[in-house]
C-alpha positions, 0 to 999 in steps of 0.5 A: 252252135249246135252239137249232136252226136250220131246215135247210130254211131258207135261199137257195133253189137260184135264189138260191144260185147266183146269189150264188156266181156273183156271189162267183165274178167279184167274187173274179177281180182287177180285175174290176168286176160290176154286178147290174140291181136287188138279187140277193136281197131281204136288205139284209144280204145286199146290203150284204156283197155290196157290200162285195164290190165288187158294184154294183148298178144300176137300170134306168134306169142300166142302159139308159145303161151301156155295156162293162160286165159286168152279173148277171141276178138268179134273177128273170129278165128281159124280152127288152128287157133282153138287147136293150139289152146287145146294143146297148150291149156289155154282156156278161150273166152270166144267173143266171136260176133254171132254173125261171123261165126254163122258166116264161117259155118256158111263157108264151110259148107259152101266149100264142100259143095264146090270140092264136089262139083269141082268149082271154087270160093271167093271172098270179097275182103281185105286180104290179111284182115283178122275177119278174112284170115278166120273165114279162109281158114275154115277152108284150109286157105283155100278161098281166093280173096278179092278186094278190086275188080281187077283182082278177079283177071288172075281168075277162071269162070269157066267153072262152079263159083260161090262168092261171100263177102267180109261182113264189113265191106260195102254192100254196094261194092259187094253188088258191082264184084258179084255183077262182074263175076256173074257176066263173067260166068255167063261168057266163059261158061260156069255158074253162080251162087251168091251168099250176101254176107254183109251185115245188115247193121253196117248197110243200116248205119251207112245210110243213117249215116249219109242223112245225119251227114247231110243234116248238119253244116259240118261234120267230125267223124271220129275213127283210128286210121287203120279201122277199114269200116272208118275209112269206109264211114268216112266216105260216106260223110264226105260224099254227103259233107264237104265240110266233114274232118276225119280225127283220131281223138279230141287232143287233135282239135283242142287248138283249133277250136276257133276254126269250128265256131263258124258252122250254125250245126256240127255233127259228131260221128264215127266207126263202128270201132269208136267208142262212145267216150271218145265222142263224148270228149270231142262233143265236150270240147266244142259245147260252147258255155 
């Protein structure tokens, strides 16, 4: 049996950098290092680097803290969140992922324009997730957030409309929210202005993706279930795979070994969340001697 880990796979640069600045401090003695929420969306991941010395707090937590050190995650955070360490003498290490933060400057300006001319902004995203909270809250929550076709009903076209996106999501369900915004537009009489604010490398790596899912009789995409950008990858593997599983961590397939013995070539992937350790012990596990 043949057994190849994906390339592509793996922490993304935002993420990737975050991580080893983390490592970075939490190597320095004495030195105690907060992170406001998880720095990746990987329990695994998590838990070693709380084993680390990594704490992680929430934000209520965090607006009660004073004289520490606390990681801003690749997600990025609201304007609140820096005006809170100011008044509470906490120092930030800002691992915001530079596309994020180029994104919130984008918004920011997007919103001025439609305060001026009386239109409004909409981000494609998930509602609640840390990456949406820090764009909305440039804009004091001012941004209508759309996750589903059926979210834009409750909306009016009939003026000025700039849309951005979660860098994150799909860029083909980015395409299909813009084109329904746009015939929308056009019926009821306003405008416009599309920002595409999709990472590249996500766009990249879902394509990579699709073909390594292809090249091989089955496939083991490994992710933490709560990862959006996992349960997005992982479409893709089963659109591309019948034969494609979805695990959390090696301990899941260590009594089934057998079930995978049939397959000539088993491909081993995951999120942008997963760390490459992670595969590594799954990819372990299935080297037959």
């Amino acid at each position: 049996m043949k057994v190849t880990i994906d390339t592509s796979s793996g922490f993304c640069f935002g993420v990737a950098s975050a991580v080893k600045r983390a490592e970075k401090i939490l190597s320095e003695a004495g030195t105690v290092l907060y992170c406001l929420g998880d720095v990746v969306h990987n329990s695994e991941e998590i838990s070693r680097l709380k084993n680390e010395g990594l704490r992680v707090i929430n934000r209520n937590e965090f607006e009660k803290m004073h004289d520490i050190t606390v990681l801003i995650r690749a997600h990025g955070e609201p304007p609140l969140t820096y005006n809170i360490a100011l008044k509470n003498n906490i120092t930030l290490i800002d691992a915001t992922c530079p596309i994020v933060l180029s994104l919130q400057k984008k918004i920011k300006k997007g919103y001025e324009d439609m305060c001026f001319s009386g239109g409004q902004v909409i981000i494609y995203g998930k509602d609640g997730h840390a990456e949406v909270a820090g764009l909305n809250g440039q804009i004091e929550n001012k941004a209508h957030v759309v996750t589903s076709l059926g979210d834009l009903d409750s909306l009016k076209f009939n003026i000025p409309t700039i849309l951005f996106s979660q860098t994150t999501m799909s860029s083909e369900k980015y395409k299909a929210i813009a084109q329904e915004i746009e015939r929308r537009c056009a019926e009821e009489g306003g405008t416009l202005e599309m920002i595409d604010s999709i990472c590249r490398s996500m766009s990249t790596r879902a394509e990579k993706l699709a073909e390594f899912a292809r090249s091989n009789e089955a496939v083991i995409f490994v992710s933490d279930k709560k990862s959006s950008n996992g349960q997005y990858l992982y479409g893709i593997c089963k659109e591309n795979n019948d034969n494609a599983f979805f695990i959390t961590s090696a301990e899941e397939i260590k009594g089934r070994i057998g079930d995978f013995l049939k397959y000539a070539s088993i491909g081993i992937c995951g999120a942008t969340s997963t760390p490459r350790w992670l595969m590594d012990d799954v990819a372990n596990l299935l080297y037959v001697p």
